[in-house]
C-alpha positions as CSV (number, residue, x, y, z in Angstrom):
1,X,114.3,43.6,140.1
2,X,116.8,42.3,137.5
3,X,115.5,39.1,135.1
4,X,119.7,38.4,134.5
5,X,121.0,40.2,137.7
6,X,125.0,40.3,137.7
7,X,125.2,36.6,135.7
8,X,127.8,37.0,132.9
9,X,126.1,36.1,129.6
10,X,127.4,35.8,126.4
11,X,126.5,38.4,123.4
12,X,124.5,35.4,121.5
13,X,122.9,34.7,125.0
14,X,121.9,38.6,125.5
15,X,120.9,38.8,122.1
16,X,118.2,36.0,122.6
17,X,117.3,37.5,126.1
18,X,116.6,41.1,124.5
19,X,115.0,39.1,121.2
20,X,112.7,37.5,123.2
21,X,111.7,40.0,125.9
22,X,110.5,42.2,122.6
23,X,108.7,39.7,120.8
24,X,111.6,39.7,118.2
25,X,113.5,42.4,117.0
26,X,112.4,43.8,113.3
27,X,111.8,47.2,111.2
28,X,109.1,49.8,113.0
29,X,107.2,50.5,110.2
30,X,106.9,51.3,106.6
31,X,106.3,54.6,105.1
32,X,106.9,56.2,101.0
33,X,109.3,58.4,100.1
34,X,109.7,60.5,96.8
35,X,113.4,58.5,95.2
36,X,115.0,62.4,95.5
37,X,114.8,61.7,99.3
38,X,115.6,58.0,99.7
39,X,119.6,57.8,100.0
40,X,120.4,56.0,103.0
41,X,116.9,54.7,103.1
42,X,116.4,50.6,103.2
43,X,113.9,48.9,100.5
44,X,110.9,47.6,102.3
45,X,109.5,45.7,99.5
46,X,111.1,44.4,96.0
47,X,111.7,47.3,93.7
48,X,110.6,46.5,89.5
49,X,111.6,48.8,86.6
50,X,108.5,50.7,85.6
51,X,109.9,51.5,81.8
52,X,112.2,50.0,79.8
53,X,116.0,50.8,80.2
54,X,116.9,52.5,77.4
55,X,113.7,52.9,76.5
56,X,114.6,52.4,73.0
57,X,117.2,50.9,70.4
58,X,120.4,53.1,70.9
59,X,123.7,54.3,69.5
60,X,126.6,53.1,71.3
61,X,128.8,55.4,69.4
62,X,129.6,57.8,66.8
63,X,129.3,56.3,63.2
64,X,127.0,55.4,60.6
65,X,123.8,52.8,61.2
66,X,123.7,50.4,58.7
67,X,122.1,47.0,57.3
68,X,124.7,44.7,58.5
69,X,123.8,42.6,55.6
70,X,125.2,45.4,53.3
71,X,128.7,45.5,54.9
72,X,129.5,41.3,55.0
73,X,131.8,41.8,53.0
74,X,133.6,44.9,54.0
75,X,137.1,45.4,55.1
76,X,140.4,47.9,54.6
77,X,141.0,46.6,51.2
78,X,137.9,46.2,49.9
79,X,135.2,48.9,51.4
80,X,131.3,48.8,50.8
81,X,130.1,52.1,49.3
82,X,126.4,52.9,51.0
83,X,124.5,56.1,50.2
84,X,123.9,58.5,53.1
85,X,119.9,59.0,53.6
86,X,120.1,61.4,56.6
87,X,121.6,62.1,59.8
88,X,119.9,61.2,63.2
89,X,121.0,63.1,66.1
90,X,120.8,62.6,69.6
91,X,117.3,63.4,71.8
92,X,115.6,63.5,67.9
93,X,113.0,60.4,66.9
94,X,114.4,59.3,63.3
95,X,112.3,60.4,60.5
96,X,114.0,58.3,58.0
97,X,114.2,54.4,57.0
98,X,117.4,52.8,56.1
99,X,117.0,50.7,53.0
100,X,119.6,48.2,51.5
101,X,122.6,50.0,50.3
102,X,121.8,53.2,52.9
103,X,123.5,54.4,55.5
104,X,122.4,57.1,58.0
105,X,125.0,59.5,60.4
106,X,124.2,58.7,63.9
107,X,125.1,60.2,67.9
108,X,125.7,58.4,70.3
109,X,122.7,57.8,72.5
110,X,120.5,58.7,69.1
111,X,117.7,56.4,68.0
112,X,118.8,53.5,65.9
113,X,116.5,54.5,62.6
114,X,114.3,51.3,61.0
115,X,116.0,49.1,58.7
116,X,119.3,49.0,60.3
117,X,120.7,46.7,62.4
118,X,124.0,47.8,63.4
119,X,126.3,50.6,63.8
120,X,130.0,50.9,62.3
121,X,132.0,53.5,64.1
122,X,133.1,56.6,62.8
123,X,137.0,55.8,63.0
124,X,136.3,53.0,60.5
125,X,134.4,55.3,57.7
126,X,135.2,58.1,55.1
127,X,132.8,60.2,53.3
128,X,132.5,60.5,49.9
129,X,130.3,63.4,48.7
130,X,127.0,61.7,49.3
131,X,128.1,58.3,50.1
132,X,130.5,56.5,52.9
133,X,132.7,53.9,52.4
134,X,132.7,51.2,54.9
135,X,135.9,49.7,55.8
136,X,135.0,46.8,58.8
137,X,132.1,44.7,58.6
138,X,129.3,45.0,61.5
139,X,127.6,42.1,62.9
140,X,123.8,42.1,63.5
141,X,123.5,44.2,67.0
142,X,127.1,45.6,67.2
143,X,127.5,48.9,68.7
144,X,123.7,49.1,69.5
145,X,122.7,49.1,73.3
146,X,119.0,47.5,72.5
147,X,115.8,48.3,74.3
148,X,115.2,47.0,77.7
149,X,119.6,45.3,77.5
150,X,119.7,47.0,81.0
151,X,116.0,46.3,82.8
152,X,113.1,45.5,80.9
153,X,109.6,46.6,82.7
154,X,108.8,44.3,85.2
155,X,112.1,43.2,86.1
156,X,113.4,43.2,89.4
157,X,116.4,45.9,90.0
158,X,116.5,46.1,93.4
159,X,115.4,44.0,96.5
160,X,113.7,44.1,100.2
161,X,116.3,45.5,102.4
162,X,118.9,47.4,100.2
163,X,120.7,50.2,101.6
164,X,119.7,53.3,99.0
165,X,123.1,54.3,97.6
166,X,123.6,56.8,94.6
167,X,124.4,53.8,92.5
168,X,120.7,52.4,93.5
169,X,119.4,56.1,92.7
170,X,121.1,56.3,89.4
171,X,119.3,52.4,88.7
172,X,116.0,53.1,90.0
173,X,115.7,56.9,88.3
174,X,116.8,54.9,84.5
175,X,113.9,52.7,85.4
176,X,111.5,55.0,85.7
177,X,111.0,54.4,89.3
178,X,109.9,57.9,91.2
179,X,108.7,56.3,94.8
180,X,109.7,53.9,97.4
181,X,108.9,52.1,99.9
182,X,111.5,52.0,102.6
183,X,111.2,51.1,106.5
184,X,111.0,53.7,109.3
185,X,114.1,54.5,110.6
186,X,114.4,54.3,114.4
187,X,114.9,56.8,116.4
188,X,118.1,56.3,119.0
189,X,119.0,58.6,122.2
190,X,122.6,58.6,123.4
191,X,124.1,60.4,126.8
192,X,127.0,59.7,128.2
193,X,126.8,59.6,132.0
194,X,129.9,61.1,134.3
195,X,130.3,63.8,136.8
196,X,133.8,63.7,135.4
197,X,132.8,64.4,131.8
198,X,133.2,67.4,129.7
199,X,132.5,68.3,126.3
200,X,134.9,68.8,124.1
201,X,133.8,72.6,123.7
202,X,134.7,72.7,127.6
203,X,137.6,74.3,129.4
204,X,139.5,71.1,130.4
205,X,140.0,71.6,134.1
206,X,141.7,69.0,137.0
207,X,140.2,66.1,137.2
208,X,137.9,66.0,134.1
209,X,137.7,64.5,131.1
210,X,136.4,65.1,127.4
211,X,133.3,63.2,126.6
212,X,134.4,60.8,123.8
213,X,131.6,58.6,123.1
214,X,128.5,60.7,123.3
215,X,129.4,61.7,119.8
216,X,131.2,58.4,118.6
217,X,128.2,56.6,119.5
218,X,126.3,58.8,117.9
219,X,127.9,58.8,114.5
220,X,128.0,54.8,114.7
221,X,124.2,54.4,115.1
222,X,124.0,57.2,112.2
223,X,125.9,54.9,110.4
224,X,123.9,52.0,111.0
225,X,120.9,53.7,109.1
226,X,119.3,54.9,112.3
227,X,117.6,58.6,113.1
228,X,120.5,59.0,116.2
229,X,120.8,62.4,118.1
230,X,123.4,63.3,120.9
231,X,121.6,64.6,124.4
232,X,124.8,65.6,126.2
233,X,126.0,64.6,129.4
234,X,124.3,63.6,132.4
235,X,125.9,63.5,136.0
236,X,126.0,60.8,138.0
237,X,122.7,61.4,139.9
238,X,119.8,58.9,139.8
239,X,117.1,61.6,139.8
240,X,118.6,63.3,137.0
241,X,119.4,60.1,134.8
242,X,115.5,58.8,135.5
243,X,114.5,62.3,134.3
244,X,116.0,62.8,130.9
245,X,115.4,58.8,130.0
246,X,112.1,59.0,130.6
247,X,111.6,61.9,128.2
248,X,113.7,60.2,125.8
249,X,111.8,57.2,125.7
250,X,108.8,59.6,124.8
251,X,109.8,60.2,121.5
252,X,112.2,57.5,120.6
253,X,112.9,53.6,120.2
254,X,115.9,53.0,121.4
255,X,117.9,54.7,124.5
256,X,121.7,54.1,124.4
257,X,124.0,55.7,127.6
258,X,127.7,54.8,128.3
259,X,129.2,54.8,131.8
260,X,128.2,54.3,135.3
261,X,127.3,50.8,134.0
262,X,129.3,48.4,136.6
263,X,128.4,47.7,140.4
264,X,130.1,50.3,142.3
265,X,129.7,53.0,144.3
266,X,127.8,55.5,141.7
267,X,127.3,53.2,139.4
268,X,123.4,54.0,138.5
269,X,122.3,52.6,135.3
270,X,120.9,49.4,136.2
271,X,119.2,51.1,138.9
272,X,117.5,53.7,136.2
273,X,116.6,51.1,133.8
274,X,115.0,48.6,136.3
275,X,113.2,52.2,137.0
276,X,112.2,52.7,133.7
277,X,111.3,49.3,132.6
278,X,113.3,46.0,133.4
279,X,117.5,44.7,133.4
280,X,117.4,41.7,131.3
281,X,121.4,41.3,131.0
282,X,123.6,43.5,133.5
283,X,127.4,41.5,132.8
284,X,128.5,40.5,129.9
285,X,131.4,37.4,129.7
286,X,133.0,39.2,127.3
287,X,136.4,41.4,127.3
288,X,136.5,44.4,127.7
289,X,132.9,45.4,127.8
290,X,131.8,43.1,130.6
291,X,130.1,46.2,132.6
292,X,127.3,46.2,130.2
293,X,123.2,46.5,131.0
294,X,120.5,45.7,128.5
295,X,117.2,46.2,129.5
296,X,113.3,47.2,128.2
297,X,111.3,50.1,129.1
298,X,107.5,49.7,129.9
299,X,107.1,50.5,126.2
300,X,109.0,47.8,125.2
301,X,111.6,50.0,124.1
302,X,115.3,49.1,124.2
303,X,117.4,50.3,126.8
304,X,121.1,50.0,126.5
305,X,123.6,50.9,128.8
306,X,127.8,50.5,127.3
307,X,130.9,51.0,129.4
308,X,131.9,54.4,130.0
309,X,135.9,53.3,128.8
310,X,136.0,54.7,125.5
311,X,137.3,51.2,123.4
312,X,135.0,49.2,125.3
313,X,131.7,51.3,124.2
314,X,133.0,51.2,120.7
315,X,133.8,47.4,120.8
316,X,130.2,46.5,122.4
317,X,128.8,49.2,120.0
318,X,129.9,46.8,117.3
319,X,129.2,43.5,118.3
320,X,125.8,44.4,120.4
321,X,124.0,47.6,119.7
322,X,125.0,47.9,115.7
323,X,123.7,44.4,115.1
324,X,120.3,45.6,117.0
325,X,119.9,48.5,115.5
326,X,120.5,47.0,111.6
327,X,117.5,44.4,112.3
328,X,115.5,47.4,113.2
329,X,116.5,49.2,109.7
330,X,115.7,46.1,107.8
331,X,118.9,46.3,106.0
332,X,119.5,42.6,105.8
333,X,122.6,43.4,103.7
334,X,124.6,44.8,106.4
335,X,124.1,41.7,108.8
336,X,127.0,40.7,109.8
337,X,130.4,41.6,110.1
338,X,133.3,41.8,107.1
339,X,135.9,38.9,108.2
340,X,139.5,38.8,106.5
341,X,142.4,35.7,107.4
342,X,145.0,37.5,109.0
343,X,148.0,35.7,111.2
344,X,148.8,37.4,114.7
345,X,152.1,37.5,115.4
346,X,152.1,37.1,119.0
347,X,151.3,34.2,121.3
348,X,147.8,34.3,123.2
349,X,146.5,33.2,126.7
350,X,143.6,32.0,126.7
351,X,140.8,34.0,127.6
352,X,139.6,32.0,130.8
353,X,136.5,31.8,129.6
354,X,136.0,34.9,128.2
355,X,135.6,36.2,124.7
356,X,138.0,38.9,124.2
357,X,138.3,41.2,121.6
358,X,141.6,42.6,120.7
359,X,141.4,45.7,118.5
360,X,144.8,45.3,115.8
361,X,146.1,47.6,112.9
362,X,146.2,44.7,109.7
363,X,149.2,45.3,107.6
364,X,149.7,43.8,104.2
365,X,153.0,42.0,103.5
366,X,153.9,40.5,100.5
367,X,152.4,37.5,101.6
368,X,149.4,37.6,103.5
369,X,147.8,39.8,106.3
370,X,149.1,40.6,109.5
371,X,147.1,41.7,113.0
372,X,149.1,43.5,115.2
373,X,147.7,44.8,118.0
């Protein structure tokens, strides 16, 4: 039957248990992807620029480009009078050269033409027929965003295990990246089991209840980076549980139900997945969420079964399932857990041996953080 049968275990301790029954717990597979289909996807390998970013000396802003040599000297009382050559506008390659005394109208974003090495804005200029007077000096490089400043080819932008964002789109499309390769998302089945259960669709009729976590869950492993779809509700029936689990575990990697998880009478989950595979972990020493069942199918595929009490599933979701399913994403940036200092303005009793986890509303004083709960 059970490998950890009714034996309250710790969430590190179940963690290990589940880690080694699988031979370790890492990403499914690598496939590519075009960069237009890649948000929410995580980097499998280390991502380099493939061009230059800009791909060429650029305009910062609107002004003239100039030798900065020729304007040293220049300032409100005493302006530097260069000849304009030319203009060079934006999306154009220059045709022109700026020699000593020149000056040439520039776009931002345009082409910074040959022979100069700065920009002067526009504010500080005034045309004079076919010259402009200068009234700030430029140093060598101002107002010029230079080839490669942002990623030169070859450089790393991004690396292994980054979640794809729009910002990582907007770096990797500048770079001249077009495909990735990203790890396989996997593939997660929830039900929620309970004769008492009703969709929220449902009349709500005596004795029954709407189904909260079928679609919390869901959303939660969607939000871990994982390919998660809601089954609906199952009764309360052995047969019926055994049934849809095993044709679950057909097409995905990981099965996730909440409810009939404890010891009593209907209680059926441990019995399904010792069915289906083996219990590793059936009790966890935690609070609330201690009628928890962890198990492995015959395909080595994970099998876990959360409290049917709606804050419990959400709090083992958190600190059990969302861990397991990030390692199988690969995104090694979203191991872990935020953490802030807050002070809790109530006495606690101790736990009795238990780790408990109080859910609290953190309200900002002038001072510091406070945790009700």
């Amino acid at each position: 039957m059970a490998y950890v049968f009714h034996r309250l275990v710790r969430v590190g301790e179940a963690m290990r248990i589940l880690e080694e029954a699988l031979g370790g717990i890492r990403p499914l597979g690598v496939e590519k992807v075009e960069l237009t289909q890649a948000l929410g996807r995580v980097l499998a390998e280390n991502v380099s620029a493939e061009v230059d970013s800009p791909p060429f000396d650029r305009s910062t802003v609107d002004g003239y480009a100039v030798n900065s040599a020729d304007v040293y000297e220049a300032s409100e009382a005493t302006p530097v009078k260069l000849r304009i050559v030319g203009e060079v506008r934006i999306g154009s390659p220059p045709e022109l050269v700026i020699g000593r005394g020149e000056a040439a109208r520039i776009s931002t974003g345009a082409v910074v033409p040959r022979g100069s090495d700065a920009v002067v804005m526009v504010e500080y200029t005034k045309e004079a027929g076919d010259y402009v007077l200068i009234y700030r000096q430029a140093a060598p490089g101002e107002n010029i965003s230079t080839a490669g400043s942002d990623a030169a080819r070859g450089d790393m932008v991004l690396r292994k295990g980054r979640v794809i964002t729009p910002k990582e789109i907007a770096a990797l499309v500048g770079t001249g990246v077009k495909t990735l390769s990203v790890y396989l998302r996997p593939r997660i089945a929830v039900y929620s089991v309970g004769d008492e259960l009703v969709s929220s669709s449902e009349e709500l009729s005596p004795g029954k209840v709407i189904d909260v976590n079928g679609p919390t869950l869901t959303a939660l492993a969607s939000e871990c980076g994982a390919e998660a779809r809601f089954y609906g509700i199952l009764p309360d029936d052995y047969e019926s549980i055994v049934k849809a689990l095993s044709r679950a575990l057909e097409a995905h990697d990981v099965v996730i139900t909440s409810g009939s998880t404890s010891a009593g009478y209907g209680d059926v989950i441990y019995r399904v997945f010792d069915e289906l595979g083996r219990v590793l972990v059936h009790g966890l020493n935690v609070k609330p969420g201690k009628p928890t069942v962890i198990g492995v199918s015959k395909e080595n595929k994970v099998l876990l079964g959360l409290p049917g009490f709606p804050l419990s599933a959400m709090i083992i979701f958190n600190v059990l399932a969302r861990p397991i399913l990030v390692r199988m994403t690969g995104a090694t940036e979203l191991e872990g857990s935020p953490r802030v200092r807050a002070r809790f303005p109530f006495r606690l009793e101790a736990g009795g041996g238990k780790t408990e986890y109080i859910p609290v509303q953190l309200v900002e004083t002038h001072r510091e953080l406070v945790a009700y709960p």
